[in-house]
C-alpha positions in Angstrom: -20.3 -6.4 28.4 -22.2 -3.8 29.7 -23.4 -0.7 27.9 -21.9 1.6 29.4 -18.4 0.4 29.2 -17.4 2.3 26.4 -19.8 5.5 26.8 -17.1 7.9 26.8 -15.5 6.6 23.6 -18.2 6.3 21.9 -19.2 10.0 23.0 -15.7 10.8 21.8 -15.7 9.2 18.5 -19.3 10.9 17.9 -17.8 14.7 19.0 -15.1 14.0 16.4 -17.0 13.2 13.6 -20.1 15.9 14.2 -18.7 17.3 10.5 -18.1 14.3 8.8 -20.4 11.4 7.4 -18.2 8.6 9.4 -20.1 6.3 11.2 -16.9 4.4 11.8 -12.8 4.3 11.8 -12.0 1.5 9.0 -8.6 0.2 9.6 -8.7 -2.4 7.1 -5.6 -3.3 5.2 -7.2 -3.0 1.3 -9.3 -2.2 0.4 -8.9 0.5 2.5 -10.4 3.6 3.6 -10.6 6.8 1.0 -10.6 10.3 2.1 -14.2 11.4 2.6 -13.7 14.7 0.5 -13.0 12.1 -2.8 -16.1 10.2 -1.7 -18.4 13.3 -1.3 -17.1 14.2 -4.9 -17.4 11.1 -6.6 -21.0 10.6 -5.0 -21.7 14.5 -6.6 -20.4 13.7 -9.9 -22.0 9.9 -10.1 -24.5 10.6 -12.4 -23.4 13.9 -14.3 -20.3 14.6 -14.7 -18.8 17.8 -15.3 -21.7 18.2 -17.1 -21.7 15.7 -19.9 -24.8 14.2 -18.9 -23.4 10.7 -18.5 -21.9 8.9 -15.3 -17.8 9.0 -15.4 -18.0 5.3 -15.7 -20.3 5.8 -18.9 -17.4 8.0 -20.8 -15.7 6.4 -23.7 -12.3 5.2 -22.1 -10.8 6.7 -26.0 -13.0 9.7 -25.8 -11.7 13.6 -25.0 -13.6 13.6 -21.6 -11.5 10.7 -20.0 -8.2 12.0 -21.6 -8.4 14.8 -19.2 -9.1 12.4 -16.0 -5.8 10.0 -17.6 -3.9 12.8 -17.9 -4.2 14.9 -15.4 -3.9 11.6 -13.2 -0.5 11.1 -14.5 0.5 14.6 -14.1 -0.2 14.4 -10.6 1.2 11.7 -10.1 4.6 12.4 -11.6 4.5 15.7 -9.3 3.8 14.0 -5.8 6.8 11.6 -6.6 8.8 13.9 -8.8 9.1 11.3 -11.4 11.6 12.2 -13.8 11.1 12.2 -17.8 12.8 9.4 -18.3 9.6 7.4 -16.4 6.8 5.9 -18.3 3.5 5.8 -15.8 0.8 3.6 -16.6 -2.4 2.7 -15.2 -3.0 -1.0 -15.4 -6.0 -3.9 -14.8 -5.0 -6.9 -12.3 -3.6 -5.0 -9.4 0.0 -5.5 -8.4 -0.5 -9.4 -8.5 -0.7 -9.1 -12.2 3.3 -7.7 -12.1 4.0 -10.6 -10.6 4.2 -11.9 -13.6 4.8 -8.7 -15.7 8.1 -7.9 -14.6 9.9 -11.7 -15.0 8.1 -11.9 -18.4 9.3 -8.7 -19.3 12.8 -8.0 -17.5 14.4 -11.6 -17.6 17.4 -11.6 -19.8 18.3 -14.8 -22.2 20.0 -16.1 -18.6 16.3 -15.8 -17.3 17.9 -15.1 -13.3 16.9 -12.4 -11.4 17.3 -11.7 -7.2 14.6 -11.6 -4.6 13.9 -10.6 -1.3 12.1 -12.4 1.1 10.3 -10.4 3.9 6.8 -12.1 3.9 3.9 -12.8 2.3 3.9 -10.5 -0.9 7.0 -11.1 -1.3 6.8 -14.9 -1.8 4.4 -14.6 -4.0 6.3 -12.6 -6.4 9.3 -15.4 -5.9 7.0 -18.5 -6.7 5.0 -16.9 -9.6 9.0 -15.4 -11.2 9.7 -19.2 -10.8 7.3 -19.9 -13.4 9.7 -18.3 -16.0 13.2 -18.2 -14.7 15.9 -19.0 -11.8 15.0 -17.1 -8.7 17.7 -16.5 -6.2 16.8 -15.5 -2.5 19.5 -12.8 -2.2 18.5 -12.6 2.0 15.3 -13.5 4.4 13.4 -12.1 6.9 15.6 -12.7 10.0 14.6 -13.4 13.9 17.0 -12.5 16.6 15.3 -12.3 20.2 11.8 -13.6 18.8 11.4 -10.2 16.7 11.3 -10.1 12.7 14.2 -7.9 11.6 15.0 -7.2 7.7 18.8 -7.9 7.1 21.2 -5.8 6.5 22.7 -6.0 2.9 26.1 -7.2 3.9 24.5 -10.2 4.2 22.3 -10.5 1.4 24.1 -12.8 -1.3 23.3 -10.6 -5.0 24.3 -12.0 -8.6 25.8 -9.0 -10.2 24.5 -10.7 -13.5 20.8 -11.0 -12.5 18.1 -9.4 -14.8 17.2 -7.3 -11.9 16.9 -7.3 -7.8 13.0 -7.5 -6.6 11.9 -6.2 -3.1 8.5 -5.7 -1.4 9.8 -2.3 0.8 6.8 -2.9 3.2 4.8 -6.2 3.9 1.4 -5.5 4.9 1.0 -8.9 6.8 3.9 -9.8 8.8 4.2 -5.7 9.4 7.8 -5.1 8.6 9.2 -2.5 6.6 12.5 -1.2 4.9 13.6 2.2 6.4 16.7 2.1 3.6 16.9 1.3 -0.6 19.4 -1.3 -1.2 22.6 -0.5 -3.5 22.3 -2.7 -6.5 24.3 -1.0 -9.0 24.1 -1.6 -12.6 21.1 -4.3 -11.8 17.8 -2.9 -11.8 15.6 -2.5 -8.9 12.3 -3.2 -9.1 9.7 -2.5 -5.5 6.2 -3.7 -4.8 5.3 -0.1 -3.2 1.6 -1.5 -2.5 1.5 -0.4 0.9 3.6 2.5 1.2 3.8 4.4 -1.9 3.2 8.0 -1.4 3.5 7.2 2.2 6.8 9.5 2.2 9.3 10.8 -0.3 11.5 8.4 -2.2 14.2 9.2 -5.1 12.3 7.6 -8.1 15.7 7.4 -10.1 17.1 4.7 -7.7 14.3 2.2 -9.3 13.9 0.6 -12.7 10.3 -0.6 -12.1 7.9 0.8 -8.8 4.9 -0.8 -9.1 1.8 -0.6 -6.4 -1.9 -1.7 -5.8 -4.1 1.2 -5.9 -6.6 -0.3 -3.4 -3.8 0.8 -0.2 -2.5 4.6 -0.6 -4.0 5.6 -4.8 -7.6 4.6 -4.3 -9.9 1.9 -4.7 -9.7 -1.8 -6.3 -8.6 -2.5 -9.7 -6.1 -0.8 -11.0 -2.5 -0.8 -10.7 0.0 2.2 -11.2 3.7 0.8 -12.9 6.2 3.1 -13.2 8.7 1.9 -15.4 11.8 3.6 -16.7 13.3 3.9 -20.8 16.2 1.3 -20.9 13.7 -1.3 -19.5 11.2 -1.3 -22.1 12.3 -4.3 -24.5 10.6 -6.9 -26.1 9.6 -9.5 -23.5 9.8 -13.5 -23.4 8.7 -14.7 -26.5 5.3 -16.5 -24.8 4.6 -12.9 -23.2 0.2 -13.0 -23.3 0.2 -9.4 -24.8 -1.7 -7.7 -22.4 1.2 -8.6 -19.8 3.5 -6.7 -22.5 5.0 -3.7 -21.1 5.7 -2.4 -24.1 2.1 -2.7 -26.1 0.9 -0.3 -23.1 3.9 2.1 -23.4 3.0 2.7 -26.8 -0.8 2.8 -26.0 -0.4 4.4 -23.0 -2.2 2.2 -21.1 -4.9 2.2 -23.6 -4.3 -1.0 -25.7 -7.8 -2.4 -24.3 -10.5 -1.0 -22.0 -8.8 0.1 -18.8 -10.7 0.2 -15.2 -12.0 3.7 -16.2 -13.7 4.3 -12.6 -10.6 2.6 -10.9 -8.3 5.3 -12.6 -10.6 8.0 -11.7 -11.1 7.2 -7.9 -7.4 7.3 -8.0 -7.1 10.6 -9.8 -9.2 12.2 -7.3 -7.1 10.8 -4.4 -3.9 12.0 -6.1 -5.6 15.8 -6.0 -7.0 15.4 -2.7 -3.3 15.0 -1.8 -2.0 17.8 -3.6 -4.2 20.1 -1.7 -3.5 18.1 1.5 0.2 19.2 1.3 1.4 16.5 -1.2 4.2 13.4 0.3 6.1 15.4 2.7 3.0 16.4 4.5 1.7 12.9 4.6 5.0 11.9 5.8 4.9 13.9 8.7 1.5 12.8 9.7 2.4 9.0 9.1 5.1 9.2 10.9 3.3 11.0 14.4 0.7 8.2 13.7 2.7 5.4 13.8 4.5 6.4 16.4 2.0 6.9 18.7 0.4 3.9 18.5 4.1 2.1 18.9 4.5 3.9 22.0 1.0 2.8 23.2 1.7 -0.5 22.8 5.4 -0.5 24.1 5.0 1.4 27.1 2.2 -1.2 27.7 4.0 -5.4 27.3 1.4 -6.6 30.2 -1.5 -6.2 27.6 0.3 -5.8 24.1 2.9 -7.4 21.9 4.6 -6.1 18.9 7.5 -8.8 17.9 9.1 -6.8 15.2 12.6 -5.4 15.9 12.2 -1.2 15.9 14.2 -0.6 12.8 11.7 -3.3 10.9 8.4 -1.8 11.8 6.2 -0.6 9.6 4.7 2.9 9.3 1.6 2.0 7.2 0.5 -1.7 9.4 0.9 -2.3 12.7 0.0 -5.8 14.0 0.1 -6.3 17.7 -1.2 -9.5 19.8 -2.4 -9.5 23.5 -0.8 -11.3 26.0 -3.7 -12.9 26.9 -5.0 -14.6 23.6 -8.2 -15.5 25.1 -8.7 -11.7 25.1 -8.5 -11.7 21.4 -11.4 -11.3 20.6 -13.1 -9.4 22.7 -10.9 -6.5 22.1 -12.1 -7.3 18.4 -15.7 -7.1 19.0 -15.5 -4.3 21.7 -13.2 -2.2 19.1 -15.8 -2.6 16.6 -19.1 -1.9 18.8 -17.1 1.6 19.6 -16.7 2.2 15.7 -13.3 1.0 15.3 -13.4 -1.5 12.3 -11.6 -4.0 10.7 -8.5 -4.3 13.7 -8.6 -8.1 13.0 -5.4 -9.5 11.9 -4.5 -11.4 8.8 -5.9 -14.8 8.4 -2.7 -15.7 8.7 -1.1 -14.4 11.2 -4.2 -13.8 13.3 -4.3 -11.2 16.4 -4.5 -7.4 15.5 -3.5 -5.2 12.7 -4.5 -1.5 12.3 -3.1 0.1 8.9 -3.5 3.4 9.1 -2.4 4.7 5.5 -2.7 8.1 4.2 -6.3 8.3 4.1 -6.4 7.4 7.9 -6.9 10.6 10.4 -4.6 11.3 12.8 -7.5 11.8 14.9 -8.7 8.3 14.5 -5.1 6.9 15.7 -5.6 8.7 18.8 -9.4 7.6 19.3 -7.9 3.8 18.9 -5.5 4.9 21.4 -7.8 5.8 24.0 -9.5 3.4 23.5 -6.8 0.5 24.4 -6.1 2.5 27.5 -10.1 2.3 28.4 -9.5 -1.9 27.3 -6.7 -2.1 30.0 -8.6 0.1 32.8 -11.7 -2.1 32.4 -9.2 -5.6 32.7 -6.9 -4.3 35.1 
């Protein structure tokens, strides 16, 4: 390739970032990329901080100087999603894999049943590790009408009224679908994997008994997991319950019954204020939205290079896979993407091709230097 190819991208992605320490775009899908302002403050306060004389991740987790980083963590937290009181909020080791487990040990009645949705990846995971304690019933699949993934509707989902609860992963970062509604489930609890989209735009907390998400997407880095759990659903669990997958031991410890991932929680403490002063969800909603859909309508109005096979009212905001036409192409886009400081575009193992998740900590400025430089891909192979 020759040098020069992608000169003026390059010069572009270096005019753009003359004020910031970027040296690249990182579209990875999580760990992802953290707002640079959080960096720059965590880096200032590494190895004082707030003048204790000790690093943040020296501080006694039961000590008065970390109860002000858990608690105003929380408090933000609860005022970005407008949690009502009736919410417990804790801050938990073993990311949202770890619920996996937590919510079948911990919600199945004496019936042990409970309803799943199936829309990918995440999602059946959940299903085979609640199979390990109870009946799982797939209420409804991901569909495919025309060769593009489509979430049903949920007149066709087939729910047990009796089931403990009704489990959903709202967006799959893989497969690159996500729910633009909240199913109805009545009586029967709901419970979300909001990994990759929470605080991604406004949701009504109340309609949930259980949101749970992965900090490493939208919160902050790896390691910690925010659950959000409401009153009635705090019971004794499943009498072979390990206790540190016992929702109720960290209720009443407030997520202090053993050493929590004290740096974890504060990394995401400092995201949650950095999005306070950003505008808080709604802002972040509007910005998400103009990014996605400008990079859907590069791709669309472009079929002879690109390929997104997911039906419009499926697509996610937060990942956006794509393929080329021409596979053997691939990689080059990879490598040329990358040498012009656009990281991490490369698809799941899984699913291979390209992904870009562009979460909350993701410039809109950045979407439109991937944009440009697609178009500067097709001018060069036209």
């Amino acid at each position: 390739m020759p040098d020069d190819v992608y000169a003026d991208i390059k010069n572009a992605n270096q005019s753009l970032r003359k004020h910031t320490m970027r040296k690249v775009w990182n579209f990875n899908a999580g760990p992802a990329m953290l707002p640079e302002e959080v960096l720059t403050q965590a880096q200032a306060e590494m190895l004082d901080w707030h003048g204790t004389g000790m690093s943040i991740m020296e501080l006694g987790h039961r000590g008065p100087e970390f109860k002000i980083v858990a608690d105003q963590a929380e408090a933000d937290l609860r005022e970005l999603m407008d949690i009502p009181k009736n919410y417990h909020v804790l801050f938990l080791p073993g990311g949202a894999t770890a619920q996996f487990a937590m919510v079948p040990l911990n919600l199945f009645s004496k019936d042990h049943h409970a309803d799943y949705i199936d829309t990918g990846i995440w999602s059946k995971k959940a299903i085979d590790e609640a199979k390990r304690y109870g009946d799982v019933n797939i209420a409804a699949k991901l569909e495919i009408h025309n060769d593009l993934l489509q979430i049903p509707t949920q007149e066709k989902w087939s729910l047990n009224p009796q089931s403990a609860y009704v489990h959903y992963t709202p967006n799959e970062t893989i497969e690159g679908v996500q729910f633009h509604w909240v199913p109805k489930t009545g009586d029967v609890p709901l419970v979300a994997d909001m990994s990759s989209m929470i605080l991604a735009q406004p949701i009504d907390v109340s309609q949930y008994g259980i949101i749970y998400a992965g900090a490493q997407k939208n919160i902050g880095q790896a390691g910690i997991a925010v659950v959000i759990i409401r009153d009635d659903l705090i019971n004794d669990p499943l009498s072979h319950t390990p206790t540190l997958y016992n929702y109720k031991i960290h209720v009443e410890n407030k997520s202090f019954y053993n050493t929590p991932p004290t740096y974890s929680w504060y990394i995401a403490g400092l995201v949650l204020a950095w999005m306070k002063k950003q505008g808080g969800v709604k802002k972040f909603a509007e910005i998400n939205k103009r990014k996605s859909q400008k990079l859907y309508a590069m791709i669309d109005s472009h079929k002879d290079f690109f390929i997104n096979a997911i039906h419009h009212d499926s697509r996610s905001i937060m990942n956006i896979p794509f393929n080329l036409t021409s596979p053997e192409l691939t990689q080059e886009f990879l490598d040329s993407a990358t040498a012009a400081g656009l990281t991490n575009l490369k698809g799941h193992r899984l699913s291979g091709g390209v992904r870009a998740s562009i979460y909350n900590a993701m410039p809109e400025e950045a979407v439109d230097t991937l944009i440009d430089f697609m178009k500067e891909f097709i001018r060069t192979r036209g």
